[in-house]
N, C-alpha and C positions, 0 to 999 in steps of 0.2 A: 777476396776479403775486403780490400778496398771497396771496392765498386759496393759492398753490402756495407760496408762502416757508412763510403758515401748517403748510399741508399738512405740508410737511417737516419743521417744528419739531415738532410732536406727534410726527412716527415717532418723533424723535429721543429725543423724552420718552418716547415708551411703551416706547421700547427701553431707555434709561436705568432706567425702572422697570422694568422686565423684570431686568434686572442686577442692579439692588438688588436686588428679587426672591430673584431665585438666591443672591445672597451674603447674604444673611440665612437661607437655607434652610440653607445650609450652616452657619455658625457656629452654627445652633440643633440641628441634626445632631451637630454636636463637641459642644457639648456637652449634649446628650444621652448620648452614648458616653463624655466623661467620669463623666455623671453615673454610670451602669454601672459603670464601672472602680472608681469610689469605692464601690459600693455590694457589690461584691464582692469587692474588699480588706476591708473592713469584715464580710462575711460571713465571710470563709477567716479572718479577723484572731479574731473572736467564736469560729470551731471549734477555734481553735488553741487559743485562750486554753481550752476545756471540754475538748481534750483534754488542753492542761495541769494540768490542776487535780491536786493532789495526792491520791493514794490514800491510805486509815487502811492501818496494816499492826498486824495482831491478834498479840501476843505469849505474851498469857496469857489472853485474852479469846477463847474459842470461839463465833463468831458463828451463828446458826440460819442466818441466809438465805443463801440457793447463792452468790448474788454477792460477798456480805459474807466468804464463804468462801473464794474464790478468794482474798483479800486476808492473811488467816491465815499465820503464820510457821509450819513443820511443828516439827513435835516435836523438840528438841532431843537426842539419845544421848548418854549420858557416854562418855568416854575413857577407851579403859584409861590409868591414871597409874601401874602398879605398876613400870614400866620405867624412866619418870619418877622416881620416887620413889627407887629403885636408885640411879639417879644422882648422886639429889642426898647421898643419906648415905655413897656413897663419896667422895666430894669432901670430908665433912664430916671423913673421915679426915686428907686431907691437909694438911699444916700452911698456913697462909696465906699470901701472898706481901707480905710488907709492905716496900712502895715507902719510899726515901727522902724526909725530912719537911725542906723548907726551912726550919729554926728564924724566916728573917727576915722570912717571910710570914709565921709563926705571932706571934712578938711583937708584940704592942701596941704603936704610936706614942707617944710621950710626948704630953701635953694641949697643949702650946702649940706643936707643931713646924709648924702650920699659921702662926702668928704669926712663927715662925723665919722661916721661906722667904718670908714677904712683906715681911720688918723688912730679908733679905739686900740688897737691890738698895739700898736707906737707906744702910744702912752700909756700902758699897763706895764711892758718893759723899762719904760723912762721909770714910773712912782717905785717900782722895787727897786732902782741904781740910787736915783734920791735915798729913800728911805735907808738904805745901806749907808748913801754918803754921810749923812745925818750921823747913824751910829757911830760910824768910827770918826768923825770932828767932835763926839763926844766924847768918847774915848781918850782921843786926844788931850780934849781940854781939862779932863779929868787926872790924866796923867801928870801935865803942865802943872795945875795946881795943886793936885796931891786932895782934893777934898775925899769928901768920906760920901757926903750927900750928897745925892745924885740929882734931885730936885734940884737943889742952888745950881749945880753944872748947865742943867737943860734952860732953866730960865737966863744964867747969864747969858748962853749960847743966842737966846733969842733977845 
């Protein structure tokens, strides 16, 4: 009975390793085939890149060699401009069109108007304290003398 229980556990092993086996074949197969993949990315990557490379292009520079030639800019032809030129000295006839001049975009700012605009928001808080202070030394003074008329108060004050 041993010796068959044995029996059995070896299939069982050999076939176990049989499986490993196979599945190590296979993950060495993937990558293999990635190793490919990379290797040919990296190839098409490398052709792209040389056929990117940038061409000289020959302006004034007449190159000897056939290849270097194909790269050559052709011969520039001037233009007739006499048409052109027509043009432009009848135009030089006619009087100009001069656009109205905003005087208050042309003056100059005065030197301290940046100082203005930032001292504004000061002095709008300062004329409300004044103007408070004002009231109540009227008040005051109203009270001191007991008048009735508010007018006589405001004018003595001042």
């Amino acid at each position: 009975m041993e010796d068959e229980t044995l029996a059995a556990r070896e299939q069982e092993e050999a076939v176990n390793l049989e499986n490993e086996a196979l599945k190590r074949k296979k993950r060495i197969e993937a990558l293999r085939q990635l190793k490919e993949q990379q290797e040919q990315t990296r190839q098409s990557s490398t052709e792209s890149q040389q056929q990117s490379l940038p061409r000289p292009v020959f302006r004034s520079y007449r190159p000897l060699d056939e290849e270097l030639k194909k790269s050559s800019v052709p011969l520039a032809e001037p233009e007739e401009v006499d048409q052109h030129i027509t043009k432009e000295l009848g135009r030089a006839g006619e009087p100009p069109v001069i656009e109205e001049i905003d005087l208050v975009n042309l003056a100059p700012r005065k030197p301290d108007w940046d100082l203005k605009r930032d001292v504004a928001k000061k002095l709008a808080k300062l004329e409300k304290r004044t103007q408070r202070a004002i009231a109540v030394l009227i008040r005051e003074r109203l009270m001191e003398t007991k008048q009735d008329d508010l007018a006589a108060a405001v004018n003595a004050l001042n």
